[in-house]
PyMOL CGO cylinders between C-alpha atoms (Angstrom):
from pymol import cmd
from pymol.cgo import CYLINDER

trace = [
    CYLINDER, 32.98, 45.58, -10.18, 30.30, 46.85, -11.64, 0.3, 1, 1, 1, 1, 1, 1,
    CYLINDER, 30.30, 46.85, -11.64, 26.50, 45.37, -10.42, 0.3, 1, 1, 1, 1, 1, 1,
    CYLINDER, 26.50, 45.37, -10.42, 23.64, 45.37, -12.44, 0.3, 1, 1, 1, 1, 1, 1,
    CYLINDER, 23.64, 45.37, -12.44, 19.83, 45.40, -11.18, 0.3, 1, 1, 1, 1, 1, 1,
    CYLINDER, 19.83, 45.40, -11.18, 18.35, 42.99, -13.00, 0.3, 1, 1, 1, 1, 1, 1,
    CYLINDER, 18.35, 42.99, -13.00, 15.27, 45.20, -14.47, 0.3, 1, 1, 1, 1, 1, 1,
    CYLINDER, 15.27, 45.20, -14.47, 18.17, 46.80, -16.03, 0.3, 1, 1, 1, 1, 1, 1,
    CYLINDER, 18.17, 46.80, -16.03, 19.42, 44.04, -17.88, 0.3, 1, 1, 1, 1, 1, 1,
    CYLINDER, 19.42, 44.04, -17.88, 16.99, 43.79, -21.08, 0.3, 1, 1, 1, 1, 1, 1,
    CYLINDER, 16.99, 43.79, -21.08, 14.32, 41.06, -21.51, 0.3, 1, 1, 1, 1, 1, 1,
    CYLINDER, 14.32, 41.06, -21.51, 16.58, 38.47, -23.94, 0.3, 1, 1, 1, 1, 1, 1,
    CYLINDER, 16.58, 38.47, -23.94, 19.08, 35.76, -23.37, 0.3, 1, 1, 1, 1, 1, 1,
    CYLINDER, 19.08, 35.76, -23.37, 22.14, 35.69, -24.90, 0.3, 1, 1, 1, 1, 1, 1,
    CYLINDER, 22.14, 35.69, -24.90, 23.50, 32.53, -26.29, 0.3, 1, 1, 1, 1, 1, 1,
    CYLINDER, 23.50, 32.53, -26.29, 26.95, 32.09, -27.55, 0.3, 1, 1, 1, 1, 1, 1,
    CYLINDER, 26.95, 32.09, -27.55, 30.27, 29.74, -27.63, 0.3, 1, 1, 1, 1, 1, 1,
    CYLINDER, 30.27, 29.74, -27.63, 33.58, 29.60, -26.66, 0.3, 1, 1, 1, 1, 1, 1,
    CYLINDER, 33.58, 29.60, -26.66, 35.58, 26.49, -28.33, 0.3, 1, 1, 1, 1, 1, 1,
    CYLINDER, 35.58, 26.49, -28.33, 39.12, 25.79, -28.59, 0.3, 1, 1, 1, 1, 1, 1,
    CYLINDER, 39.12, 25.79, -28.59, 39.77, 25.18, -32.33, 0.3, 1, 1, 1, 1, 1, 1,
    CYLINDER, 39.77, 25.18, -32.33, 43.42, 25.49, -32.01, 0.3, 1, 1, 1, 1, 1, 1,
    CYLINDER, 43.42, 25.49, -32.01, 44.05, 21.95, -31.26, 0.3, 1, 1, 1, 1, 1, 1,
    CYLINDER, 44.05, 21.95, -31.26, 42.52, 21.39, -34.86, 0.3, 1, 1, 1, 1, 1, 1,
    CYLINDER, 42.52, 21.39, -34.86, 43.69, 24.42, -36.73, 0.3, 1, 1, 1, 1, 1, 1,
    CYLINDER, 43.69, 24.42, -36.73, 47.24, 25.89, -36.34, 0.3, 1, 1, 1, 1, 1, 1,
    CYLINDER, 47.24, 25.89, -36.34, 45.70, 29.02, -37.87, 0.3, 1, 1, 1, 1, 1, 1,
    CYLINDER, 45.70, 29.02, -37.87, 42.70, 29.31, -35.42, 0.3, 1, 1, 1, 1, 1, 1,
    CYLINDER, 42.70, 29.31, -35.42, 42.68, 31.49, -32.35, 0.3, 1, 1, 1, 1, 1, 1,
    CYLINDER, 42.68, 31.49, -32.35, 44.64, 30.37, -29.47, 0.3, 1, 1, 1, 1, 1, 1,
    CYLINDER, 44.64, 30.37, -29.47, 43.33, 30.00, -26.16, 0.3, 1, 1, 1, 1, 1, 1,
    CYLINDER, 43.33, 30.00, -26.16, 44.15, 33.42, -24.77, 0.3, 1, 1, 1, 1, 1, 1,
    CYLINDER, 44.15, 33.42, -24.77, 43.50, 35.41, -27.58, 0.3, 1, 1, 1, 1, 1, 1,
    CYLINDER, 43.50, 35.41, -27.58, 40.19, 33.61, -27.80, 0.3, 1, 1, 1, 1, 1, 1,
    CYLINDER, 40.19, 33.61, -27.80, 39.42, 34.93, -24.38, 0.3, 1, 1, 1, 1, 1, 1,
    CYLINDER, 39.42, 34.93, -24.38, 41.01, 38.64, -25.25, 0.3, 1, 1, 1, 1, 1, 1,
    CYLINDER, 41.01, 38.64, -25.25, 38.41, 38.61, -28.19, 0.3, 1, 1, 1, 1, 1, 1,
    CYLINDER, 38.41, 38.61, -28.19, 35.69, 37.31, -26.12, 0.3, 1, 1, 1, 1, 1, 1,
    CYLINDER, 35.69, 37.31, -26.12, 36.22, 39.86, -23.02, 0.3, 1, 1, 1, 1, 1, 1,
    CYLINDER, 36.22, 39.86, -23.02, 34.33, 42.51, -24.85, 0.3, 1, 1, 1, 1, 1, 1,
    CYLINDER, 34.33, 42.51, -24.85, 30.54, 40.33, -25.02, 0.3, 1, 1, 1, 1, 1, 1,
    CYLINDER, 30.54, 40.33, -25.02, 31.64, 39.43, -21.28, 0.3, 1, 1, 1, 1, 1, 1,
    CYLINDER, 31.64, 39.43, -21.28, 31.25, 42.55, -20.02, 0.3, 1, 1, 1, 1, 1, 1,
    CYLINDER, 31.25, 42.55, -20.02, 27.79, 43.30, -21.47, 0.3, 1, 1, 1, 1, 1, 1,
    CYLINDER, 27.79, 43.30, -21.47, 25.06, 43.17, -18.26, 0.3, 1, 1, 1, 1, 1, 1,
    CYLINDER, 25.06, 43.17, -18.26, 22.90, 40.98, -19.95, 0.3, 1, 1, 1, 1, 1, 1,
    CYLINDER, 22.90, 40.98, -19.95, 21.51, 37.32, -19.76, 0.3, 1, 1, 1, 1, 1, 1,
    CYLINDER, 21.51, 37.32, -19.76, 24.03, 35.01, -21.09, 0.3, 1, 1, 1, 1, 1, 1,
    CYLINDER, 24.03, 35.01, -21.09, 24.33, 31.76, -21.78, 0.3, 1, 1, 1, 1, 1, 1,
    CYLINDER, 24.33, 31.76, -21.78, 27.52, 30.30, -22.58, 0.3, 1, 1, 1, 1, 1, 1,
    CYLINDER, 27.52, 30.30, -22.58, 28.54, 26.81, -24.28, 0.3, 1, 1, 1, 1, 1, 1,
    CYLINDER, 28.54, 26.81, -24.28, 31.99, 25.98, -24.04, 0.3, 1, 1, 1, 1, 1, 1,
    CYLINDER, 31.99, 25.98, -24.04, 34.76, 23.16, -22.77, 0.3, 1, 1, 1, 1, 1, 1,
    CYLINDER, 34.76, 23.16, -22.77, 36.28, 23.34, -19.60, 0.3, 1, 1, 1, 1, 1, 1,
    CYLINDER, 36.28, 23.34, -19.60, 39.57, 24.93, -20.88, 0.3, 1, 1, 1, 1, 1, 1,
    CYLINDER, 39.57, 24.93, -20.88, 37.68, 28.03, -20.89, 0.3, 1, 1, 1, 1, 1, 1,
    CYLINDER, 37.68, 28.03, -20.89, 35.25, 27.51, -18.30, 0.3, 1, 1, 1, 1, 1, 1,
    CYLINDER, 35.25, 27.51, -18.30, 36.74, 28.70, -14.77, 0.3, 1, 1, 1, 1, 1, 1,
    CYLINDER, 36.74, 28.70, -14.77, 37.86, 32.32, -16.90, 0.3, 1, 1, 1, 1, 1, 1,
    CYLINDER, 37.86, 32.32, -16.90, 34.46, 33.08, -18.40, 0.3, 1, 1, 1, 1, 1, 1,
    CYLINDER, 34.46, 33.08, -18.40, 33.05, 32.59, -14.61, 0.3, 1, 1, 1, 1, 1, 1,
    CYLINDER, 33.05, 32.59, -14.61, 35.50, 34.45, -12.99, 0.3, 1, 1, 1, 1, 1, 1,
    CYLINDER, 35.50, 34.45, -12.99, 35.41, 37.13, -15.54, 0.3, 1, 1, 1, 1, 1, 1,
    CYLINDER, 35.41, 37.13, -15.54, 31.35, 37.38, -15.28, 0.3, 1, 1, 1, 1, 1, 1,
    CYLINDER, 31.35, 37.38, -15.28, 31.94, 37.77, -11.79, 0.3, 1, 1, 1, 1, 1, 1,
    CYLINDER, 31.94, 37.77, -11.79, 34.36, 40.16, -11.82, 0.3, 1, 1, 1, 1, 1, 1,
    CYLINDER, 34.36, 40.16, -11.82, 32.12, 42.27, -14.05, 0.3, 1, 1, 1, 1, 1, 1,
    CYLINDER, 32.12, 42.27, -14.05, 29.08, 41.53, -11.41, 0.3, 1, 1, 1, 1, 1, 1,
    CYLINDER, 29.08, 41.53, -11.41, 27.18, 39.87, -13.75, 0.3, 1, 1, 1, 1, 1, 1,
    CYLINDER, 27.18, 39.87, -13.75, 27.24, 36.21, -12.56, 0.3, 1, 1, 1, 1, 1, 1,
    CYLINDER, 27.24, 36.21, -12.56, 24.13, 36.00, -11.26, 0.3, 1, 1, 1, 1, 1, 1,
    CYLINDER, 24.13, 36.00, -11.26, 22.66, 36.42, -14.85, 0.3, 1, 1, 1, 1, 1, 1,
    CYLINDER, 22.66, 36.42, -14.85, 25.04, 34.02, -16.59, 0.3, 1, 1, 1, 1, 1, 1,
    CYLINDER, 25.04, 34.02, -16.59, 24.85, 30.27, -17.50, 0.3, 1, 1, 1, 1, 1, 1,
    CYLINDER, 24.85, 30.27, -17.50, 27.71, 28.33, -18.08, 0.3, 1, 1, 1, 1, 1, 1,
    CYLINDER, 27.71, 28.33, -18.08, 27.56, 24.83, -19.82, 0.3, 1, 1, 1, 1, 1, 1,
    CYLINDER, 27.56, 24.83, -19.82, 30.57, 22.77, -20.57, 0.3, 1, 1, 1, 1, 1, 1,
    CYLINDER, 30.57, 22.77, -20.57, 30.10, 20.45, -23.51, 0.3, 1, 1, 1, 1, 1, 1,
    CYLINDER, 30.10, 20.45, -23.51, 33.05, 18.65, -25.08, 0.3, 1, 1, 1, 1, 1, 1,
    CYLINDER, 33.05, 18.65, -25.08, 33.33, 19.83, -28.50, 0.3, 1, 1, 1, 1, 1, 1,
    CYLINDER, 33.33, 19.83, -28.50, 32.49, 15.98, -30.05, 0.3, 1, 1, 1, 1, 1, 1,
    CYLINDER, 32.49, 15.98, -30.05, 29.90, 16.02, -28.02, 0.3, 1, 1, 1, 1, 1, 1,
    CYLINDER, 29.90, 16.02, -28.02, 27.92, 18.50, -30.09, 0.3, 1, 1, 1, 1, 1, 1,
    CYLINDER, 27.92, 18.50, -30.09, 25.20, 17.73, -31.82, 0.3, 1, 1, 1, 1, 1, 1,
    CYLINDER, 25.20, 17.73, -31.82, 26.33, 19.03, -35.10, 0.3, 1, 1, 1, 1, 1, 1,
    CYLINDER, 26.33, 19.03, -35.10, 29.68, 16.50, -34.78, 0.3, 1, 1, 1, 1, 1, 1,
    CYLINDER, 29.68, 16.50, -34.78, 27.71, 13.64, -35.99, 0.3, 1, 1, 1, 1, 1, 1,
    CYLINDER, 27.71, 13.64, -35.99, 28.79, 15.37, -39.63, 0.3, 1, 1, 1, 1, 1, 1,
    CYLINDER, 28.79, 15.37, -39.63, 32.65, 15.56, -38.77, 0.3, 1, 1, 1, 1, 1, 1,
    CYLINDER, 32.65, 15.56, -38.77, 33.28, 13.06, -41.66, 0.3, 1, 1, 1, 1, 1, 1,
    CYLINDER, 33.28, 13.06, -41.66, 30.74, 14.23, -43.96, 0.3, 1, 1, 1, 1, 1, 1,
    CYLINDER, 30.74, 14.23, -43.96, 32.54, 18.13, -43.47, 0.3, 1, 1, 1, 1, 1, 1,
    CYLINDER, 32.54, 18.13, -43.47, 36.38, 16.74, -44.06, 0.3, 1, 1, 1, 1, 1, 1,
    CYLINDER, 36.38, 16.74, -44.06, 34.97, 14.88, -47.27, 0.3, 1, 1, 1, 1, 1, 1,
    CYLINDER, 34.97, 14.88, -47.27, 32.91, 17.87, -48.47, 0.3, 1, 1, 1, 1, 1, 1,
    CYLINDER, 32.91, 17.87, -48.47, 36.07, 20.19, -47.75, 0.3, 1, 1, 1, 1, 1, 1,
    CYLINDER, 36.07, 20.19, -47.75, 38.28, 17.89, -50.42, 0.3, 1, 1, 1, 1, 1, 1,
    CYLINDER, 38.28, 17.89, -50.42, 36.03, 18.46, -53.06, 0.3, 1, 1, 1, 1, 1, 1,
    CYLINDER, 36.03, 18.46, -53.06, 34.58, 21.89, -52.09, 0.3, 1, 1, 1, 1, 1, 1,
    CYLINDER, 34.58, 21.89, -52.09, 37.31, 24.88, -52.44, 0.3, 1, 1, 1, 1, 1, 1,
    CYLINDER, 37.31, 24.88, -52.44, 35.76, 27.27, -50.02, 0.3, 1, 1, 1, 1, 1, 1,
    CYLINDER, 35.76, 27.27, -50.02, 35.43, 25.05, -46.92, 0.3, 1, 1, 1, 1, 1, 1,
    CYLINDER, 35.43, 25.05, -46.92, 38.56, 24.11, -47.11, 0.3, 1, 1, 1, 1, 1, 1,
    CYLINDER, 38.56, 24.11, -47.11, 40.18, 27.83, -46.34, 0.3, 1, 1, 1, 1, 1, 1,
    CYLINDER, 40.18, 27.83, -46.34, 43.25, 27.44, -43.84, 0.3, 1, 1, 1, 1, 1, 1,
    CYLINDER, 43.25, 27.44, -43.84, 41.61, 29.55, -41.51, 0.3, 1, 1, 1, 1, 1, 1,
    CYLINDER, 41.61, 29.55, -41.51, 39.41, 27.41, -40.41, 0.3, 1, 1, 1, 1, 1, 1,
    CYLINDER, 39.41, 27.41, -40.41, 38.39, 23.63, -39.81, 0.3, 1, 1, 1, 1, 1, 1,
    CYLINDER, 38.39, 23.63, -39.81, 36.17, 20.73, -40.05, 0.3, 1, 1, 1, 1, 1, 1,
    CYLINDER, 36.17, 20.73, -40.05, 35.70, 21.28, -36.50, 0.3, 1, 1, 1, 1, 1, 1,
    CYLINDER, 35.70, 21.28, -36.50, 35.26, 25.19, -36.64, 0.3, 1, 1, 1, 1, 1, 1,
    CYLINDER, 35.26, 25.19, -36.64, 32.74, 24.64, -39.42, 0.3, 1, 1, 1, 1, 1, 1,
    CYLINDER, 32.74, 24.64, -39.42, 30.69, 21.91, -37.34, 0.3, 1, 1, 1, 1, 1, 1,
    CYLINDER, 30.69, 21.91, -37.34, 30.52, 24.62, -34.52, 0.3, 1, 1, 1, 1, 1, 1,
    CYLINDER, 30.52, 24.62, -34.52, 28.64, 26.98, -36.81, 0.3, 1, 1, 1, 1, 1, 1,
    CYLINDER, 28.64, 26.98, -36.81, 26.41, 24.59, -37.77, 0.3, 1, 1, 1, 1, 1, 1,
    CYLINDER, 26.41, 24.59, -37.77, 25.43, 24.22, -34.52, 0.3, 1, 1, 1, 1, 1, 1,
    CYLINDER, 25.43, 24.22, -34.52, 24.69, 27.63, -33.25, 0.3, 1, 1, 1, 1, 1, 1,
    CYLINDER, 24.69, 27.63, -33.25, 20.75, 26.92, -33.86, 0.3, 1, 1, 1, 1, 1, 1,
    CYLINDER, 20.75, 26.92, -33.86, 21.71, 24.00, -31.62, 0.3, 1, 1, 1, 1, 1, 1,
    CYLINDER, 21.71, 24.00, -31.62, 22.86, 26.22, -29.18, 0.3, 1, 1, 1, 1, 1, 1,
    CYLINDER, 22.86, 26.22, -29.18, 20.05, 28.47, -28.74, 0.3, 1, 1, 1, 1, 1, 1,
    CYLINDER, 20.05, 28.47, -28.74, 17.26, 25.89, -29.16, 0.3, 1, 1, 1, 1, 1, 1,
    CYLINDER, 17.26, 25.89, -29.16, 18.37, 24.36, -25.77, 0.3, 1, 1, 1, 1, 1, 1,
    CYLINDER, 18.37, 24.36, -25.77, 18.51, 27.66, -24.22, 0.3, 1, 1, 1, 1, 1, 1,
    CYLINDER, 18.51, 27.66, -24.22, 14.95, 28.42, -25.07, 0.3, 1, 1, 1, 1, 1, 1,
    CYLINDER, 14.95, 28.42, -25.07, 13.91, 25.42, -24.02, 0.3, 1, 1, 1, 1, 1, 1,
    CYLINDER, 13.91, 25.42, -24.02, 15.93, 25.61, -20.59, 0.3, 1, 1, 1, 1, 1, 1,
    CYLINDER, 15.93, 25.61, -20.59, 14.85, 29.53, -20.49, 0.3, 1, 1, 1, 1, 1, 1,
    CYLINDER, 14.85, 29.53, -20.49, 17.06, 29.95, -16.95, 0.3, 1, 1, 1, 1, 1, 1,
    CYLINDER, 17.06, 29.95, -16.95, 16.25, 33.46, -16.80, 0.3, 1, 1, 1, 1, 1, 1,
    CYLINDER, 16.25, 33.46, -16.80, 12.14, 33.75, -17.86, 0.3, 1, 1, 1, 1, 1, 1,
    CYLINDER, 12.14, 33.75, -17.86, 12.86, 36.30, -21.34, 0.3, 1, 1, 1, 1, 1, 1,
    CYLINDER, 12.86, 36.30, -21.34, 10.79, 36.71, -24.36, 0.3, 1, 1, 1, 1, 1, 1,
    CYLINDER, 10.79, 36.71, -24.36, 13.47, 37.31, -26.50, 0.3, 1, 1, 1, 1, 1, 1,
    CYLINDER, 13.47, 37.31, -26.50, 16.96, 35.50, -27.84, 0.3, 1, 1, 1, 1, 1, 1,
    CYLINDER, 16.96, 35.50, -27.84, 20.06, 36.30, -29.11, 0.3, 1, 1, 1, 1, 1, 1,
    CYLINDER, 20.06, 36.30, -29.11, 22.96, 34.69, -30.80, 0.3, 1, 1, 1, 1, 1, 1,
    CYLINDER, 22.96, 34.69, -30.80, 26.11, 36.86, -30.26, 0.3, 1, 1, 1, 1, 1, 1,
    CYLINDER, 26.11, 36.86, -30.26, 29.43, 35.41, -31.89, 0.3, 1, 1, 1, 1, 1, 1,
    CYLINDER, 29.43, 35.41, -31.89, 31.90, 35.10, -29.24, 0.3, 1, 1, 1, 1, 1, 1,
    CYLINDER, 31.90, 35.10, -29.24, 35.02, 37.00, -30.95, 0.3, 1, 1, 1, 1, 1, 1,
    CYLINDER, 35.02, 37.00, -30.95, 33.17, 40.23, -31.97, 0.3, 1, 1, 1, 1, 1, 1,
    CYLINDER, 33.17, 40.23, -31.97, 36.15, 42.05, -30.43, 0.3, 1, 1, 1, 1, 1, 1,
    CYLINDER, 36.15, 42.05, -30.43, 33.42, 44.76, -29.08, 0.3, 1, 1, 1, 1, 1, 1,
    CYLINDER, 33.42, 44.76, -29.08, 36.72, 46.70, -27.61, 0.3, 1, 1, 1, 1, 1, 1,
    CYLINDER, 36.72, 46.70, -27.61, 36.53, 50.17, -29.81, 0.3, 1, 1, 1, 1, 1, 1,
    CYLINDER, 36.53, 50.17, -29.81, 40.19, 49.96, -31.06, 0.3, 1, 1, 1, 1, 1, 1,
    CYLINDER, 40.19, 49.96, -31.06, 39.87, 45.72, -32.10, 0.3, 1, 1, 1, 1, 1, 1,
    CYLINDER, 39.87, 45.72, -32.10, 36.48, 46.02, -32.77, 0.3, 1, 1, 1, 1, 1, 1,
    CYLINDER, 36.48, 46.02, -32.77, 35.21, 43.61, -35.20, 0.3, 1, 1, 1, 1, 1, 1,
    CYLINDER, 35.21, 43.61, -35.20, 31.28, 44.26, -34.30, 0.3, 1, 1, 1, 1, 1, 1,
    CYLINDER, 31.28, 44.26, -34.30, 30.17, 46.90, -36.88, 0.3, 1, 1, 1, 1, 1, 1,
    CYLINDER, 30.17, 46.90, -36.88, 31.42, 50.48, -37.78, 0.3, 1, 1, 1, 1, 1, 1,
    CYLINDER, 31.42, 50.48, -37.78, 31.16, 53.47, -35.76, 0.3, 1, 1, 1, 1, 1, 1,
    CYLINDER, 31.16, 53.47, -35.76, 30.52, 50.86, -32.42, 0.3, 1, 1, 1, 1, 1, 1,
    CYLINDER, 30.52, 50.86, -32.42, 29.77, 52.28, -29.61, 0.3, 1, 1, 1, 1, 1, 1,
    CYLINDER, 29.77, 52.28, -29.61, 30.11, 50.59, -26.02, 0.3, 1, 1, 1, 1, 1, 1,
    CYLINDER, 30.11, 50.59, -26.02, 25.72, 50.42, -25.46, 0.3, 1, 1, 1, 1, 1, 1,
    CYLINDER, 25.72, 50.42, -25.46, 24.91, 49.47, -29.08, 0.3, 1, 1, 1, 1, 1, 1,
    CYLINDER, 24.91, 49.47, -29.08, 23.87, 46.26, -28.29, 0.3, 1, 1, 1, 1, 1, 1,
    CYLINDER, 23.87, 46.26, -28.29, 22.16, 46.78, -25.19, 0.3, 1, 1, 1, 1, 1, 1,
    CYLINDER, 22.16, 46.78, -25.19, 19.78, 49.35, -27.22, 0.3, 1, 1, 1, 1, 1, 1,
    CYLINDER, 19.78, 49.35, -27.22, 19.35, 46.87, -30.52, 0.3, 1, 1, 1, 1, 1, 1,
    CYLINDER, 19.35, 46.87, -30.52, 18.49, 44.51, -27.45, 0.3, 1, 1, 1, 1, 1, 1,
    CYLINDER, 18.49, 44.51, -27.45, 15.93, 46.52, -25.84, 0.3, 1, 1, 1, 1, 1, 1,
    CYLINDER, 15.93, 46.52, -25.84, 14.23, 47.36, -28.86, 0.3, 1, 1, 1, 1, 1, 1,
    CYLINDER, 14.23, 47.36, -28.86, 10.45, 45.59, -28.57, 0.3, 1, 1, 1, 1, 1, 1,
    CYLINDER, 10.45, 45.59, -28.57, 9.73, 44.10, -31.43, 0.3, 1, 1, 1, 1, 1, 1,
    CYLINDER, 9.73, 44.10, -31.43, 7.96, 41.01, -32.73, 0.3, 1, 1, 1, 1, 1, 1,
    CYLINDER, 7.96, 41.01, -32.73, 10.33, 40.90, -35.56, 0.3, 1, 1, 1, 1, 1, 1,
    CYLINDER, 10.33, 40.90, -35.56, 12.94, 38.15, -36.32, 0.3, 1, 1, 1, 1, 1, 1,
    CYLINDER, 12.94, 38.15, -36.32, 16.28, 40.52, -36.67, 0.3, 1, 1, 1, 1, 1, 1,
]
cmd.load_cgo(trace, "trace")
C-alpha cells in the first residue's frame, strides 16, 4: 500500500466511467479485462470520481484502497439506463442504420450513449465538488496507462499525468 498526503495529490478531480458494455456488444470489453485496462488510472494518487454500475463497484473500492487512495475517491453507482444521455437510446440505434460509422461492430448504441455523456459526468462532479479543487479532469477509463499495454500516448511514462495535472493554468486543455 502505498499512502498519499493529500497536499501531494494535485488540486483537480478526476472524473471518469466504468460501464459494462458487454451485455450489449459481444465485441466490447468484458468485465475483467475492463478492470485490467482500468487498473492503470486506479493507481494514480489523485482525486477521483468514478461513475459506474455495481458489477464493478466493490473492485474499484477495494482496488483504491489497496493503492491507499480511498480516502480521495468517490464512487457512484448509476445503472447504465439511468444516464442522462439514455433518453437518446432510440434516436442512436436509428441514426446507426442509416449512418455507416456509428454502426462499427466495436461498439454500441449503448457505448455511444456513454460518450455522450461524459460532460454529464463531470458537470455533476463540479457541482458536488467532494474534494474542494479548482480544476477537472476527464480521464477515459481504459487508457491502459501500464507501459507495455499502454494505450495513453507515446513514450508514457508512469508520472505524466500527475505533472500535465499539476500544471497551473487557466487554460481549457
Amino acid at each position: 500500500m502505498n499512502v498519499f498526503n493529500v497536499s501531494d495529490v494535485p488540486d483537480c478531480t478526476v472524473v471518469t466511467c466504468c460501464y459494462d458494455t458487454s451485455k450489449f456488444n459481444s465485441h466490447a470489453l468484458s468485465v475483467s479485462e475492463a478492470l485490467k485496462r482500468f487498473d492503470g488510472v486506479l493507481q494514480l494518487p489523485v482525486y477521483l470520481i468514478v461513475y459506474t454500475e455495481t458489477c464493478f463497484y466493490n473492485e474499484i473500492v477495494e482496488k483504491r484502497r489497496s493503492y491507499g487512495h480511498e480516502h480521495i475517491t468517490v464512487v457512484h453507482t448509476v445503472a447504465i439506463e439511468k444516464l442522462w444521455a439514455f433518453q437518446y437510446l432510440q434516436t442512436v440505434k436509428e441514426n446507426r442504420k442509416i449512418y455507416f460509422p456509428t454502426g462499427d461492430q466495436r461498439t454500441s448504441p449503448e457505448s455511444h450513449l456513454i460518450t455522450m455523456n461524459k460532460a454529464d459526468f463531470v458537470l455533476r462532479s463540479i457541482e458536488e465538488n467532494p474534494f474542494s479543487t479548482n480544476k477537472f479532469c476527464w480521464l477515459d477509463a481504459f487508457l491502459t496507462l501500464d507501459t507495455t499495454l499502454n494505450r495513453c500516448c507515446e513514450n508514457y511514462e508512469p508520472n505524466m499525468i500527475l505533472r500535465i495535472l499539476n500544471i497551473q493554468s487557466e487554460k481549457f486543455w
